[in-house]
N, C-alpha and C positions, 0 to 999 in steps of 0.2 A: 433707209428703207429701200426696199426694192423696188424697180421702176417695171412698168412690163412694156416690152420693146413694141413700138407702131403698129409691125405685123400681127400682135397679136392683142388689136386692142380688145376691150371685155366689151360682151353683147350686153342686151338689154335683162337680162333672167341672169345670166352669172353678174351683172349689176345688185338686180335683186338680193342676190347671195350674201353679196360682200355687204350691203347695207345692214343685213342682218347681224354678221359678226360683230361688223362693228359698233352697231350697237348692244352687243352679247359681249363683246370684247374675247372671247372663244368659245366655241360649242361642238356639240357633237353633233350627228349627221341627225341625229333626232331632234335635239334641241334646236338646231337650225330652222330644220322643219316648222316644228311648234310656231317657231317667230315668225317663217315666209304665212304662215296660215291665220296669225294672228291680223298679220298687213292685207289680209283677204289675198293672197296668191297660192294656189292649189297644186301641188310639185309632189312628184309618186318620189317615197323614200330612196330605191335604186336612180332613180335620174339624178336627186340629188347629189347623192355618192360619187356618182359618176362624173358630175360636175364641179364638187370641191376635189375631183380628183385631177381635172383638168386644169382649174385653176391652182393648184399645187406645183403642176406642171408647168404654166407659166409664170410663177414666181408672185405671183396675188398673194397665197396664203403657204402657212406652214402644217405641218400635221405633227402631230404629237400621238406616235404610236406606245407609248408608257402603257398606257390603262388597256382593259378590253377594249372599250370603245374609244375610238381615236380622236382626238380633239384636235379643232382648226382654229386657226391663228390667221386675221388678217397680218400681211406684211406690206399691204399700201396704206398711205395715209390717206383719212377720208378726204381730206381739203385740196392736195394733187391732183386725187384721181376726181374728183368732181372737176377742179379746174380744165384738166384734160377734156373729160366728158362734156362740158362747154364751148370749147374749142372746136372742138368736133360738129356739134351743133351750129358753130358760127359757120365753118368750113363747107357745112353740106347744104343747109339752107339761104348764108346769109354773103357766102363770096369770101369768108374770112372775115368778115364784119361785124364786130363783138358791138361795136355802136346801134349797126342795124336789125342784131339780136332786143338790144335792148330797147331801140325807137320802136321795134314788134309788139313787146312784149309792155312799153309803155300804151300804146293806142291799143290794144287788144286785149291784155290781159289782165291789167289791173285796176283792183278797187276805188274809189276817192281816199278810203284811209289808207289803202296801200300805197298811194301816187303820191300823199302828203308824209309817208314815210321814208320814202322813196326820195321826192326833194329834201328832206332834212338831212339824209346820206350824203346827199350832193352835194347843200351847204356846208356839212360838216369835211369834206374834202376838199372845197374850195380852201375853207378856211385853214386847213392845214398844207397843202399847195402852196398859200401864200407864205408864208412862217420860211 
């Protein structure tokens, strides 16, 4: 799959985008639409356009000019580019510190059921560590 090089990592709204295909697994600039609208994000039909055209451009997605209306294709896979997008996160807020991401995000942001799910992950990778 294609990678999209540093320089042009994906903002936050051509994020949005790519969530939507891949959940759509392809769509047209309308269908896209519908989906950003259904996740409550409000995007004018040309900005769209304008921006799976850009993402096109840096190897994110493919266009499929066949039909009238043109159909996009993500070409990143979700689990990378989140990975990445994490990364980034650790980078800008945390020093590079995906630990100090996640000590954040333990004291801060989660539930009791989340935090007792959250250790059984833990346990369950200790336990295969050890193996």
């Amino acid at each position: 799959m294609a990678k999209v090089p540093s320089k042009q990592k994906l903002g936050e709204r051509e994020m949005d985008i790519m969530q939507a295909l891949w959940k759509l697994g392809q769509a047209t600039v309308a269908e896209a639409r519908q989906e950003l609208l259904r996740e409550g994000l409000e995007i004018a039909y040309t900005t769209l356009q304008t921006m799976l055209n850009r993402l096109e451009a840096k190897g994110a997605v493919a266009r499929d000019s066949s039909d009238r209306a043109h159909r996009y294709r993500p070409l990143l896979k979700e689990p990378a580019t989140m990975t990445a997008a994490i990364k980034r996160l650790a980078d800008r807020f945390f020093g590079g510190s995906v630990e100090k991401l996640a000590t954040h995000l333990v004291e801060t942001g989660l539930t009791p059921k989340q935090l007792e799910r959250v250790r059984g992950m833990i346990d369950e990778r200790r336990k295969e560590a050890r193996k």
